[in-house]
C-alpha positions in Angstrom: 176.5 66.2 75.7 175.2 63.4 77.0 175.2 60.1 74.7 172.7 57.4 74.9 174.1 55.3 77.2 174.2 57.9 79.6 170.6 58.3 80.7 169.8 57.8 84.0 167.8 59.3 86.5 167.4 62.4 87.4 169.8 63.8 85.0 169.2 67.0 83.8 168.8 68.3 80.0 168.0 70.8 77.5 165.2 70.3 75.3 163.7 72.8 72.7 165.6 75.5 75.3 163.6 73.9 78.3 165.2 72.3 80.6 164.4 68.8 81.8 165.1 66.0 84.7 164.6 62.1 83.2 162.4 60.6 85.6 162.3 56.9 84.0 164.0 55.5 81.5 163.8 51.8 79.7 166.8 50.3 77.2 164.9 48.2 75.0 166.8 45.4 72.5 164.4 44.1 69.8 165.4 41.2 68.4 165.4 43.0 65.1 166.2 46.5 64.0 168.2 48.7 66.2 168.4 49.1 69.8 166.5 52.1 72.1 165.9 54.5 75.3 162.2 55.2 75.8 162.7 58.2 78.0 160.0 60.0 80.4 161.2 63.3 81.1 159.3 66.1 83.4 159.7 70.0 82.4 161.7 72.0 85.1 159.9 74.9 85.0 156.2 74.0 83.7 156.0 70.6 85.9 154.7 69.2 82.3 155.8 65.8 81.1 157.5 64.6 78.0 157.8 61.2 76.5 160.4 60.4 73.6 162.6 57.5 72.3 165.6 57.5 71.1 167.8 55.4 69.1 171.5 54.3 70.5 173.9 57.2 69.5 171.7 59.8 70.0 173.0 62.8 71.9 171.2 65.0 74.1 172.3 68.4 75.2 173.1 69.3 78.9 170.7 71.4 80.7 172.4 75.0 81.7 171.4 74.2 86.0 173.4 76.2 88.3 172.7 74.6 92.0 172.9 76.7 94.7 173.0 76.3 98.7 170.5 79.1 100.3 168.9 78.7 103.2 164.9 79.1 103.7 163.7 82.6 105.2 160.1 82.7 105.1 156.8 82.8 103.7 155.6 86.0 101.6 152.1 85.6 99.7 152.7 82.8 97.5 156.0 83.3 97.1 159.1 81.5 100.1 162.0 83.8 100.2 165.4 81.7 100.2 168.9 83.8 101.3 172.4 82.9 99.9 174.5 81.8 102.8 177.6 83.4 100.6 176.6 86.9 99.4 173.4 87.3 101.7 171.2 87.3 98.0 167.9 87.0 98.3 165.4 85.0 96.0 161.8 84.1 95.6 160.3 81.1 94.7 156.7 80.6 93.7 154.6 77.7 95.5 154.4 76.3 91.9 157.7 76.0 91.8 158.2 74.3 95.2 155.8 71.6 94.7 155.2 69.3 97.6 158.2 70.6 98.6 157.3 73.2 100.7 155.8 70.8 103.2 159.5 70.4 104.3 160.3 73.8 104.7 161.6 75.5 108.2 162.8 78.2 109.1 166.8 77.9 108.5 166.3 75.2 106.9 169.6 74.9 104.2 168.3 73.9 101.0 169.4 73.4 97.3 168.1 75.8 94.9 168.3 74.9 91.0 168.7 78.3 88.4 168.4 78.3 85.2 169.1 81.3 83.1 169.7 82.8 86.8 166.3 82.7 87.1 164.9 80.1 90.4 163.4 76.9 89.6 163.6 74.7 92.2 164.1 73.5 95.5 165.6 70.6 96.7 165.3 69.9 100.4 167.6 67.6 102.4 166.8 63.9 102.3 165.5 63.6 106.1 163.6 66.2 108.4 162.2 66.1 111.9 159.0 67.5 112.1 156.6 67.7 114.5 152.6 65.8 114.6 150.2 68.3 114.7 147.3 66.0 114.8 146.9 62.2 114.7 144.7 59.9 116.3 145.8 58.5 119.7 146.8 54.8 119.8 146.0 51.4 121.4 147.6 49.7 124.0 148.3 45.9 122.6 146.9 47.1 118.9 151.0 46.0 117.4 149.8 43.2 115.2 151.7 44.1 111.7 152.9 47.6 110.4 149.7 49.6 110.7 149.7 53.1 110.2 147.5 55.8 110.9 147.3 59.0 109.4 148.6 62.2 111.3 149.2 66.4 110.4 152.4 67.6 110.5 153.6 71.3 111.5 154.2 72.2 108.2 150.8 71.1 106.4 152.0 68.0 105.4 149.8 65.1 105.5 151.3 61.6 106.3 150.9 58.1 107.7 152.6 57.3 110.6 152.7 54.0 113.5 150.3 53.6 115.7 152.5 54.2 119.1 153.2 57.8 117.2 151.3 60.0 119.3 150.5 64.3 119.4 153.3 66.3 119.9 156.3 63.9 119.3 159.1 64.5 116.3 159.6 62.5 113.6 162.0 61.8 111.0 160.6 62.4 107.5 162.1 61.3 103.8 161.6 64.4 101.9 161.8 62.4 98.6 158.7 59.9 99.5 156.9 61.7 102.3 157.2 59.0 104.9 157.7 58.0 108.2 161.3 57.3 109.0 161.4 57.4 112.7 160.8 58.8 116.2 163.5 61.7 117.4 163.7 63.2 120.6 163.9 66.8 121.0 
């Protein structure tokens, strides 16, 4: 059980039998009347979001989340097929599911997958990922006034910005939590 004070982000609980990851969070102290947490919480498995306060002492039940490391197999309809690197399982998870998260997947790529109820819910990619530009526009020579950034295609389908000296072809480092540029690799 979590109590009050515990709230932070991106903990995980269990509300009405759903479970649910905090995504923001404010303590507020009035200067009457008792204190509260105003959370914002986002559904795990219907992507919906939830807003609710609650007064200090509260408790809030742990969400059941069983994360597991699987690696990414490939695509199948609108489903991507993830393997268990211990017993060789394999599960699907729906494009739904995934989010914007499957503009990060590769093939091999070792993941986190959230279960609930051993059923998939999620898929948590690692932080940073080279990927290749697909498509951008080229850039100009003595154009470096500032941090402008252009927009570019990556291998995957993701659509990003990058640098202007960022040009077709090249690998870049990408922060799966954001979407953005990190920096240039050489492969």
């Amino acid at each position: 059980m979590f109590d009050t004070s515990d709230i932070r982000k991106n903990i995980k609980v269990k509300i009405d039998g759903n479970p649910y990851v905090v995504v923001d969070f404010q303590f507020v102290k009035p200067g009457k009347g008792q204190s509260f947490t105003r959370v914002k919480m986002k559904n795990m498995i219907t992507g919906s979001v939830l807003e609710r306060t609650y007064k200090s002492g509260e408790r809030l039940e742990k969400a059941d989340i069983e994360e597991r490391q699987m690696t990414y197999l490939y695509p199948e309809g609108e489903y991507y097929v993830f393997m268990d690197s211990q017993n060789y399982d394999q599960v699907r998870v729906t494009a739904a599911q995934l989010g914007d998260n499957k503009f990060y997947l590769l093939d091999s790529l070792p993941v986190s997958v959230l279960f609930h109820d051993g059923n998939p819910i999620g898929v948590t990619p690692p932080i940073f990922i080279d990927l290749q530009v697909m498509e951008t526009e080229p850039g100009f020579k003595g154009d470096t006034s500032g941090n402008i950034q252009k927009p570019c295609l990556m291998n995957t389908g993701l659509k990003t910005t990058v640098p202007l000296f960022v040009n077709q072809g090249e690998w870049i480092k990408v922060d799966t939590r954001t979407g953005e540029y990190v920096e240039r690799v050489k492969k």
